[in-house]
C-alpha positions as CSV (number, residue, x, y, z in Angstrom):
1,X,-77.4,16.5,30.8
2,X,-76.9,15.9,26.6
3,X,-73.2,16.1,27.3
4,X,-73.5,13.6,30.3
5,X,-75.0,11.0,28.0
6,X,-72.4,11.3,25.4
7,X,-69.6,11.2,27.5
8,X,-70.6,8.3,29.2
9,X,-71.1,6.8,25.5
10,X,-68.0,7.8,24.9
11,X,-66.7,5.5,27.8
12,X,-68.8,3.3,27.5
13,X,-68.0,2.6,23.8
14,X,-64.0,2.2,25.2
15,X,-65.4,-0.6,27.2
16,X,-67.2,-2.6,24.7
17,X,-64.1,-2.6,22.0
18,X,-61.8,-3.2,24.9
19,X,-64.2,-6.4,26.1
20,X,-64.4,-7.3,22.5
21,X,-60.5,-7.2,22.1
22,X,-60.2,-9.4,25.2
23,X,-62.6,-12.0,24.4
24,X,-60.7,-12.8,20.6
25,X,-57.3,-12.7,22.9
26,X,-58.9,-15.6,24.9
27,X,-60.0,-17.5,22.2
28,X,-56.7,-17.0,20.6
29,X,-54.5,-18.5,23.4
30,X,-57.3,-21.0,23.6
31,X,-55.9,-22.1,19.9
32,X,-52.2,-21.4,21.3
33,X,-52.8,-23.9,24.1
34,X,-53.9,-26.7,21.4
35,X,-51.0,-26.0,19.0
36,X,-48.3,-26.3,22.4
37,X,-50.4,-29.6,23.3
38,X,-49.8,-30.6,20.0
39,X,-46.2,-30.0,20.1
40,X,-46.0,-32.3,23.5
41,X,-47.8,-35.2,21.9
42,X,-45.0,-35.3,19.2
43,X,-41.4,-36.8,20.4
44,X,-39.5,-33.8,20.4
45,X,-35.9,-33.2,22.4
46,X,-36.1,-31.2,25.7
47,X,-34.6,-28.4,23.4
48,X,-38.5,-28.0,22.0
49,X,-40.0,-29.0,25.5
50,X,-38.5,-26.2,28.0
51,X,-39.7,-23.0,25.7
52,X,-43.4,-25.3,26.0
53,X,-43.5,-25.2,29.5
54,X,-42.4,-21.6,29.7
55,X,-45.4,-20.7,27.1
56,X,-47.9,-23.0,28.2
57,X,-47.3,-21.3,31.6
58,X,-47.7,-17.4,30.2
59,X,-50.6,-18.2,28.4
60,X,-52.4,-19.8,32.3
61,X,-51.0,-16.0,33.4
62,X,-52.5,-13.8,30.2
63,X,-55.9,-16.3,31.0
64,X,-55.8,-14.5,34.5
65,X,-55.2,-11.1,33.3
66,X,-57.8,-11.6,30.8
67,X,-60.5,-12.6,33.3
68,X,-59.4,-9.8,35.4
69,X,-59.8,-6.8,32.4
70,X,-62.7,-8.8,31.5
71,X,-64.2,-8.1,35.2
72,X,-62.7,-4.7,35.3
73,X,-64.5,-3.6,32.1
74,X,-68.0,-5.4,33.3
75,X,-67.8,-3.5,36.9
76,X,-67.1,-0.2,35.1
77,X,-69.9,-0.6,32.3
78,X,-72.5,-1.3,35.2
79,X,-71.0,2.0,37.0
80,X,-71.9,4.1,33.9
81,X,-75.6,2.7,33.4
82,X,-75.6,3.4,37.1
83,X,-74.9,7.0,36.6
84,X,-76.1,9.8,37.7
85,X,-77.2,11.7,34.8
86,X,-78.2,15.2,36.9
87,X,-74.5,15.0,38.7
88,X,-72.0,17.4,37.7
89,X,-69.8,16.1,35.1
90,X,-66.3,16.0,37.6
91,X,-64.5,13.4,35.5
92,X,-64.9,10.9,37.8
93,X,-66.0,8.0,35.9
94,X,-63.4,9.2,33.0
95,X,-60.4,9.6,36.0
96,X,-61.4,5.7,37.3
97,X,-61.5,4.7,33.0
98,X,-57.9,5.8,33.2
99,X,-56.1,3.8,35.0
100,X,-58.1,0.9,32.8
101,X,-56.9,2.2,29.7
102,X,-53.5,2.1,30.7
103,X,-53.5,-1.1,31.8
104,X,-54.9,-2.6,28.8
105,X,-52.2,-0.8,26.8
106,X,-49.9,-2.2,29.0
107,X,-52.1,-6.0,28.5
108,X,-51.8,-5.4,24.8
109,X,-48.4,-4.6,24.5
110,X,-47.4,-7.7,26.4
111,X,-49.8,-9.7,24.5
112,X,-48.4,-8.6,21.2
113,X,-44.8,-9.7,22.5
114,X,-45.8,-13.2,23.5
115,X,-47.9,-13.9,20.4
116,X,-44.8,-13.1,18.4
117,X,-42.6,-15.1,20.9
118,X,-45.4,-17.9,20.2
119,X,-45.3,-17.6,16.3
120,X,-41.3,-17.8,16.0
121,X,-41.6,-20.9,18.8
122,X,-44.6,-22.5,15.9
123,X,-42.2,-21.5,13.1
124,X,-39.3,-23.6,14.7
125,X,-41.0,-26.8,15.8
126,X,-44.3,-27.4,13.5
């Protein structure tokens, strides 16, 4: 039972950084949204306003995705304190934690790619 407990600290730890992570990536395109709204208010040619759209449009899709982890991670922390610690450890809360942790690399690697698409966008117009 000792090596239930850590294991599922051991997930459970996974969780909390990844819901950590996720909640600074919201606030962050929070600040992205004000800086593109900023951009609009100024007269700029359609040149500057078409990548805007695009962006302001990723960022309403990365909000949705980010709710979604968010949820994912919450349902899956409440299924470890829900655990049964006399059950055989079968991997089955590490097997369903998989297919999460691949699908916040994949969030993370996509994040990283707009954020930089973002910054040269910023670099251009402000």
């Amino acid at each position: 039972m000792e090596t239930k407990v850590l294991y599922l600290s051991d997930l459970k730890f996974n969780l909390e950084i990844w819901r950590r992570e996720l909640k600074f990536h919201a606030k962050e395109m929070g600040l992205f949204e004000k800086k593109l709204e900023e951009i609009a208010s100024r007269e700029f040619s359609k040149r500057a306003l078409v990548p805007l759209e695009s962006f302001q449009n990723k960022i309403m899709i990365e909000q949705d995705a980010i709710s979604k982890l968010q949820h994912r991670c919450k349902a899956k922390i409440k299924s470890i304190k829900a655990a049964d610690l006399n059950e055989e450890i079968d991997g089955r809360l590490q097997n369903e934690q998989h297919n999460l942790r691949n699908d916040m690399r994949t969030y993370t690697k996509l994040h990283r790619q707009l954020k930089e698409e973002m910054m040269d966008y910023f670099l251009e117009w402000l």
